[in-house]
DSSP file (Angstrom, degrees, kcal/mol; ACC not computed):
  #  RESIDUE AA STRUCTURE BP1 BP2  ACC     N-H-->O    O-->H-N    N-H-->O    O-->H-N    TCO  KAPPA ALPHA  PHI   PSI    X-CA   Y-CA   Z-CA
    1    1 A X              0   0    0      0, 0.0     0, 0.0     0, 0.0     0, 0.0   0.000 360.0 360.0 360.0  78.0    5.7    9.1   32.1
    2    2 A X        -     0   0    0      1,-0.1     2,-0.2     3,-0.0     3,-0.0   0.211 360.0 -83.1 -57.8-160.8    6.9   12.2   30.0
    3    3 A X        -     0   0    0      1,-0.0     2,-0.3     0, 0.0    -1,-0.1  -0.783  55.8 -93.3-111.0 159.8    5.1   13.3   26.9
    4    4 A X        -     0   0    0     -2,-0.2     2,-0.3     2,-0.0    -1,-0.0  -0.550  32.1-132.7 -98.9 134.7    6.2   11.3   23.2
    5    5 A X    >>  -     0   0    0     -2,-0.3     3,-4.5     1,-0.1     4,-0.8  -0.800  26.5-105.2 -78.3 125.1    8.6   12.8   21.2
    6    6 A X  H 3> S+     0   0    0      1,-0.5     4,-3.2    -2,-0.3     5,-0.3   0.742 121.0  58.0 -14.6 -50.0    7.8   13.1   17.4
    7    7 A X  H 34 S+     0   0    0      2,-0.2    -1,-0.5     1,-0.1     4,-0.4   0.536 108.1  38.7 -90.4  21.8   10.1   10.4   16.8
    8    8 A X  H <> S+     0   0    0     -3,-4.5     4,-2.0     2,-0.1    -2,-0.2   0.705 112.8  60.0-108.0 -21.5    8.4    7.9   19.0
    9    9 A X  H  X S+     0   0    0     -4,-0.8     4,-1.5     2,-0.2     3,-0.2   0.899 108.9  41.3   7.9 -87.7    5.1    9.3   17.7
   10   10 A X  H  X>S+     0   0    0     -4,-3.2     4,-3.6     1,-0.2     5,-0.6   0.998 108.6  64.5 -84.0 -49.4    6.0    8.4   14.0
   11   11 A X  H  45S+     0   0    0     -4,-0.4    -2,-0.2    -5,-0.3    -1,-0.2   0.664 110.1  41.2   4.5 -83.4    7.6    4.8   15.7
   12   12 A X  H >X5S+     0   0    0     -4,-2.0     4,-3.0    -3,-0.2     3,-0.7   0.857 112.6  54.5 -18.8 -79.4    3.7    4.0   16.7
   13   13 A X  H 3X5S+     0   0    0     -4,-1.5     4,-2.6     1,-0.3    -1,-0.2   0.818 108.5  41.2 -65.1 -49.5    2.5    5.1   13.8
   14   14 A X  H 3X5S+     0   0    0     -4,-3.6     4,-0.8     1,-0.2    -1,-0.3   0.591 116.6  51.7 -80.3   1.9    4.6    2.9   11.3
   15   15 A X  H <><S+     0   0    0     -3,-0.7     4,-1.1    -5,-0.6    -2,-0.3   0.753 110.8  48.7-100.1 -20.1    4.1   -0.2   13.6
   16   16 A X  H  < S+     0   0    0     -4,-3.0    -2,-0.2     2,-0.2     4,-0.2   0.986 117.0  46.0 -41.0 -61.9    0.4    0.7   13.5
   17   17 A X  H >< S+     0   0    0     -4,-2.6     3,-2.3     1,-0.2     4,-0.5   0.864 106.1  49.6 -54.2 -52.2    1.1    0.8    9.8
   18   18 A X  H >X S+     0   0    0     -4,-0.8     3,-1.1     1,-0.2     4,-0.7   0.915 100.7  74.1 -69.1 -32.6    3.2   -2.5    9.0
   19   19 A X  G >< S+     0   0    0     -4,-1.1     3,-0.5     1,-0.2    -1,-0.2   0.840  90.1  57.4 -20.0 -51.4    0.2   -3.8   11.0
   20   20 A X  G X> S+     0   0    0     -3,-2.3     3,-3.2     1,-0.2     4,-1.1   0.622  85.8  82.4 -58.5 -42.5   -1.7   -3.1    7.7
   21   21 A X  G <4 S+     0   0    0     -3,-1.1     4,-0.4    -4,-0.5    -1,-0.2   0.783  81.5  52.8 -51.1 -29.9    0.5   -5.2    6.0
   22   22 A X  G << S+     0   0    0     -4,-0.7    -1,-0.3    -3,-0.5    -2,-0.2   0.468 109.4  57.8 -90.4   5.2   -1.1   -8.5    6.7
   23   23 A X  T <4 S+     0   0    0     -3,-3.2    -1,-0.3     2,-0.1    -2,-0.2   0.455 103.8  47.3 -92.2 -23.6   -4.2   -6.8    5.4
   24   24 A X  S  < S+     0   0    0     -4,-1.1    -2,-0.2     1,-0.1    -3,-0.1   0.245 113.6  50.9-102.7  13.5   -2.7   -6.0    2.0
   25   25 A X  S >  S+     0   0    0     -4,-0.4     3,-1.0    -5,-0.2    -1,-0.1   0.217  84.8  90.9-116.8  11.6   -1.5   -9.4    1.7
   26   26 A X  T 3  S+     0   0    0      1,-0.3     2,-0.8    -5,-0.1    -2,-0.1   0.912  80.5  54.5 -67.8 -23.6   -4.7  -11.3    2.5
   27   27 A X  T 3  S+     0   0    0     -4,-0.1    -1,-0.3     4,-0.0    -4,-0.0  -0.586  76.6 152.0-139.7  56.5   -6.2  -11.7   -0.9
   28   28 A X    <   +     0   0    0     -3,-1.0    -3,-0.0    -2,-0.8    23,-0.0   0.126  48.0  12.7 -16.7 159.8   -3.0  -13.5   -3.0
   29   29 A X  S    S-     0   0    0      2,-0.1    -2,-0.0    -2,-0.0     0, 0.0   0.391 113.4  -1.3  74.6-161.9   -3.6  -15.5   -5.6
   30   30 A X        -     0   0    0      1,-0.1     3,-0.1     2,-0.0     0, 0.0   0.033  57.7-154.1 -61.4 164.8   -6.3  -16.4   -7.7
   31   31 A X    >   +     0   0    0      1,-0.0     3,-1.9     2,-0.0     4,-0.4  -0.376  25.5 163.4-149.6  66.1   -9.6  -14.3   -6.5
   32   32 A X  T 3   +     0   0    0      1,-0.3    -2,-0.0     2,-0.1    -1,-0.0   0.461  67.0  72.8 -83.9  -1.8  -12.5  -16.6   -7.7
   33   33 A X  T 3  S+     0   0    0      1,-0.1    -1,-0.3     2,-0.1    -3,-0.0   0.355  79.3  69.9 -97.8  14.1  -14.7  -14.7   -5.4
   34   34 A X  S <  S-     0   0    0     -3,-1.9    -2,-0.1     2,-0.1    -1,-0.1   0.763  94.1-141.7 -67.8 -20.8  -14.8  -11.6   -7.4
   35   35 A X        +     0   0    0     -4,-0.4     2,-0.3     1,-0.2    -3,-0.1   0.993  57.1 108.8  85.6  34.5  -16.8  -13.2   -9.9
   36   36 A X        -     0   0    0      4,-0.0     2,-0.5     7,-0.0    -1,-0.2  -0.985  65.8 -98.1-164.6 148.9  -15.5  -12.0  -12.9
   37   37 A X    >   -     0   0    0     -2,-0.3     3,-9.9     1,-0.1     7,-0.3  -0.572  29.2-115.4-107.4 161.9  -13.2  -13.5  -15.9
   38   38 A X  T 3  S+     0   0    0     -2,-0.5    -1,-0.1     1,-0.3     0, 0.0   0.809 121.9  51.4 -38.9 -20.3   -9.5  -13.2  -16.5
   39   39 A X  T 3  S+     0   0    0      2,-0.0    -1,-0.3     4,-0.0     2,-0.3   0.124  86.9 124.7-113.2  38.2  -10.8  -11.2  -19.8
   40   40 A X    <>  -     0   0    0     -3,-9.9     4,-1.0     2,-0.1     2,-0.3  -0.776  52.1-124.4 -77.4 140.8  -13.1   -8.9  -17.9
   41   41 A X  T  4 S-     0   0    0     -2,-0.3    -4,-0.0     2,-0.2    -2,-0.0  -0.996  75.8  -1.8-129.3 131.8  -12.9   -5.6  -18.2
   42   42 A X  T >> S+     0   0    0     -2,-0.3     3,-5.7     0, 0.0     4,-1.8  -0.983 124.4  64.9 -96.0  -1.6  -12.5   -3.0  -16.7
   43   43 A X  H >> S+     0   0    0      1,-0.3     4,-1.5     2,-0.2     3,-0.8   0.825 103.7  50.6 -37.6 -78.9  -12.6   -5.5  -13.2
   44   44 A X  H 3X S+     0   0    0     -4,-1.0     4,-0.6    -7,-0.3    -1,-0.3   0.622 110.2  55.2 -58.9   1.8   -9.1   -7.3  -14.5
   45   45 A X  H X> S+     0   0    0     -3,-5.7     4,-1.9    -2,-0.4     3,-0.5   0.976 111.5  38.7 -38.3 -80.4   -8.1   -3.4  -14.8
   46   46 A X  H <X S+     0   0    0     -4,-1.8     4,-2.8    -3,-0.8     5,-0.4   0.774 115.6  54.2 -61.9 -55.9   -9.0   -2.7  -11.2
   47   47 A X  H 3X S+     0   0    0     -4,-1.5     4,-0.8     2,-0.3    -1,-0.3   0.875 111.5  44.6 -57.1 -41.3   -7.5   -6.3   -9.9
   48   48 A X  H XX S+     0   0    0     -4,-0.6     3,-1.8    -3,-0.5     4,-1.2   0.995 115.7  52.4 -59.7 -65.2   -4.1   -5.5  -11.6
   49   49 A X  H 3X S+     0   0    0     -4,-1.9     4,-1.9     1,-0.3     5,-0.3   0.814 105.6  49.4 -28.5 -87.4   -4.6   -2.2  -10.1
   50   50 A X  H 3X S+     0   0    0     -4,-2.8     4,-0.5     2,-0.2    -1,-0.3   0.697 108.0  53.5 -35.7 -28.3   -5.2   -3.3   -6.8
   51   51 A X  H XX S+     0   0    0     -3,-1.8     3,-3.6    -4,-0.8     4,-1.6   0.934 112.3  46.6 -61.7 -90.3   -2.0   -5.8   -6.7
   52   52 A X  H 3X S+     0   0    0     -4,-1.2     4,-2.8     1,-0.3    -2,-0.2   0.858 108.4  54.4 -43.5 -42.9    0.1   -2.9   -7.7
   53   53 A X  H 3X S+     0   0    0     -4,-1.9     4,-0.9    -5,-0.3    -1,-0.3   0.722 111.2  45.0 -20.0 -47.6   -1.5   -0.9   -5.2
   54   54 A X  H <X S+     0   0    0     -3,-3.6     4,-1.3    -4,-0.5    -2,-0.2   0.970 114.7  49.0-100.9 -73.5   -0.6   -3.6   -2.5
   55   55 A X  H  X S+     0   0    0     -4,-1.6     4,-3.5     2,-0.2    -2,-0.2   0.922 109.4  49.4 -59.0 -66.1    3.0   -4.0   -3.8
   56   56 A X  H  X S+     0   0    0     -4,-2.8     4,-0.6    -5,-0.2    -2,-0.2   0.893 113.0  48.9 -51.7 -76.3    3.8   -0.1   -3.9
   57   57 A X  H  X S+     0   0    0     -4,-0.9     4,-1.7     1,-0.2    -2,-0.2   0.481 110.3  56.0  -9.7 -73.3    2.4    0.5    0.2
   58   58 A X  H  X S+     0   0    0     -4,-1.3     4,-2.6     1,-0.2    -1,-0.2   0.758 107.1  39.5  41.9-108.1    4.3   -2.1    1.0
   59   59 A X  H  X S+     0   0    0     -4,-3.5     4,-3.9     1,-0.2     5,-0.3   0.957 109.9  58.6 -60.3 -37.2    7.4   -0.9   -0.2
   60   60 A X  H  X>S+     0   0    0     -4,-0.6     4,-3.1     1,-0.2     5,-0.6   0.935 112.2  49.5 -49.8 -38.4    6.8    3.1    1.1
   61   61 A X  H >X5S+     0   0    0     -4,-1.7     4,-2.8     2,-0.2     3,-1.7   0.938 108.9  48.4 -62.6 -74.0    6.5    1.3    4.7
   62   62 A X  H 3X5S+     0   0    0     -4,-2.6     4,-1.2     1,-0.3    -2,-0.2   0.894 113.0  48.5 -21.3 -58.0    9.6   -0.7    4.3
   63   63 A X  H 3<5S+     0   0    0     -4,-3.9    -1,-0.3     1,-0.2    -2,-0.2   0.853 104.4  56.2 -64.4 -33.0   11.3    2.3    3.3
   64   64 A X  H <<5S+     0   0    0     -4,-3.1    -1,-0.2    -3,-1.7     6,-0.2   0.868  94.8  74.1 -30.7 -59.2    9.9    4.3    6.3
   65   65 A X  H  <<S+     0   0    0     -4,-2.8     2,-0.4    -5,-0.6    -2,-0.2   0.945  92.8  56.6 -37.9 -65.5   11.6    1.5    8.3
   66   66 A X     X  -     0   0    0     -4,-1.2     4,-2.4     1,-0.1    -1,-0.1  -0.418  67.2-151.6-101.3 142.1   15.2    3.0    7.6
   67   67 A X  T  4 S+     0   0    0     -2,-0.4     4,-0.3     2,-0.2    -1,-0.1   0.980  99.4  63.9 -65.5 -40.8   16.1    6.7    8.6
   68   68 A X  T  4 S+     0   0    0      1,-0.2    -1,-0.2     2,-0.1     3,-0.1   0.941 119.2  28.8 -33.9 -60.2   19.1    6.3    5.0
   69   69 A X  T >4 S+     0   0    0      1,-0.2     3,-0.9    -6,-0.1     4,-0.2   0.529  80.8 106.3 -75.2 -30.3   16.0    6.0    3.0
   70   70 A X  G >< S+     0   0    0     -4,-2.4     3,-2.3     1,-0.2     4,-0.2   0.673  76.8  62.5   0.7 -96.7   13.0    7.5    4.2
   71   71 A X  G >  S+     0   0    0      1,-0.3     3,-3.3    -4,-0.3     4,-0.3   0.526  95.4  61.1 -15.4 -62.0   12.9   10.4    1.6
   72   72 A X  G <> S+     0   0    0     -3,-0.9     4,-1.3     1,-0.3    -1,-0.3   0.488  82.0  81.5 -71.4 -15.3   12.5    8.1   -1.1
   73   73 A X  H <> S+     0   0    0     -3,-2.3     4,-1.8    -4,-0.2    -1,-0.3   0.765  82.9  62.6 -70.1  -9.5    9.5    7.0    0.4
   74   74 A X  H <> S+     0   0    0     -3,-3.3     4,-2.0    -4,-0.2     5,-0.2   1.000  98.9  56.6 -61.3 -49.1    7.7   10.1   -1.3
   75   75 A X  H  > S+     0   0    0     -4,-0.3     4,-1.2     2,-0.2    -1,-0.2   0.941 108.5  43.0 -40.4 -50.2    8.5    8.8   -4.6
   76   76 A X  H >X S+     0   0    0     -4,-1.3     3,-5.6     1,-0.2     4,-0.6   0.970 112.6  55.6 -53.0 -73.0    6.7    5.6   -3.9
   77   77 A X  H 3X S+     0   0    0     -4,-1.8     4,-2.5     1,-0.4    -1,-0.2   0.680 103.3  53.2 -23.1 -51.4    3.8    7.7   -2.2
   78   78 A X  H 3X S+     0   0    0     -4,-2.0     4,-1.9     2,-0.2    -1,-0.4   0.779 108.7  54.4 -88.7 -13.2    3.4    9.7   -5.4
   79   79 A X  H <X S+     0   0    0     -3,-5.6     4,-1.5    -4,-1.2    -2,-0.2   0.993 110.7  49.8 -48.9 -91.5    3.1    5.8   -7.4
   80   80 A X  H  X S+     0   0    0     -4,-0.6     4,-2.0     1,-0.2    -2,-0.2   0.604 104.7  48.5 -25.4 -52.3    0.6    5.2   -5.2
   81   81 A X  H >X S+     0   0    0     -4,-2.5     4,-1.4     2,-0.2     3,-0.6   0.990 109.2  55.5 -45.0 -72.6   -1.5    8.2   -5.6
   82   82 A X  H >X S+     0   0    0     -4,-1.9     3,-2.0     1,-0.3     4,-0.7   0.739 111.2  54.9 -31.8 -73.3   -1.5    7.9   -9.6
   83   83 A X  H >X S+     0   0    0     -4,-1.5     3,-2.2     1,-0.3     4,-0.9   0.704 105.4  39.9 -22.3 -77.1   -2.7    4.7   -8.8
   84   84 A X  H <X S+     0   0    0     -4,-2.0     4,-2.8    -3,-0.6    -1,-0.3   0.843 110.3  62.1 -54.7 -27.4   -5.5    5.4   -6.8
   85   85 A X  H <X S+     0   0    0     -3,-2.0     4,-1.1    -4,-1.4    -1,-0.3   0.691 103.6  50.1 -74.8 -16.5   -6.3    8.2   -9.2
   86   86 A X  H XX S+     0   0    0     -3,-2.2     3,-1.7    -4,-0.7     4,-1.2   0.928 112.8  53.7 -63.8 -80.3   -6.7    5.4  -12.4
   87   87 A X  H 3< S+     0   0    0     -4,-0.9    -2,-0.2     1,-0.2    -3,-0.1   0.694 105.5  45.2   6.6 -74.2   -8.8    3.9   -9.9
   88   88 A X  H 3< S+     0   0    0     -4,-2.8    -1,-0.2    -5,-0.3    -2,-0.2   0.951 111.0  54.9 -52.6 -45.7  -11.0    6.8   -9.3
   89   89 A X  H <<        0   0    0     -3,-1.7    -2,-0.2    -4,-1.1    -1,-0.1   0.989 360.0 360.0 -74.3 -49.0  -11.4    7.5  -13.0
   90   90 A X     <        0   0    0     -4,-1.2    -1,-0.3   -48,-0.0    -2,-0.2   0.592 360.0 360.0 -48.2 360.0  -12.6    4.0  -13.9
């Protein structure tokens, strides 16, 4: 039983992560337990938001997945951040 190499380390950590996934896909579809209508604002903001939100993570994991691609998850990552920073300001 050695000690874990950095790459099995980040391994762990992105099946931990895709883990997540079935947690950013619970809430599909219509969401008629927010309460709120399709012309609310700023809630149908925040709902879009959260969707996109859902979609970029997602991909940044996927892209994790392959060593070709990696990098490119930073790009995503920085998506994501804006995001959460619209978020914050509303």
């Amino acid at each position: 039983m050695g000690t874990k190499t950095d790459s099995d380390v980040f391994e762990d950590a992105l099946q931990a992560a895709l883990g997540l996934i079935e947690i950013a896909t619970k809430y599909e579809g219509d969401r008629p337990e927010l309460g709120f209508e399709a012309e609310s604002y700023p809630e149908m903001t925040l709902f879009r938001l959260e969707r996109w939100a859902t979609i970029q993570f997602m991909g940044a994991l996927r892209l994790l997945e392959n060593d070709q691609v990696a990098y490119v998850a930073e790009v995503v990552l920085r998506g994501l951040l804006e995001n959460l920073a619209h978020i914050w300001w509303i």
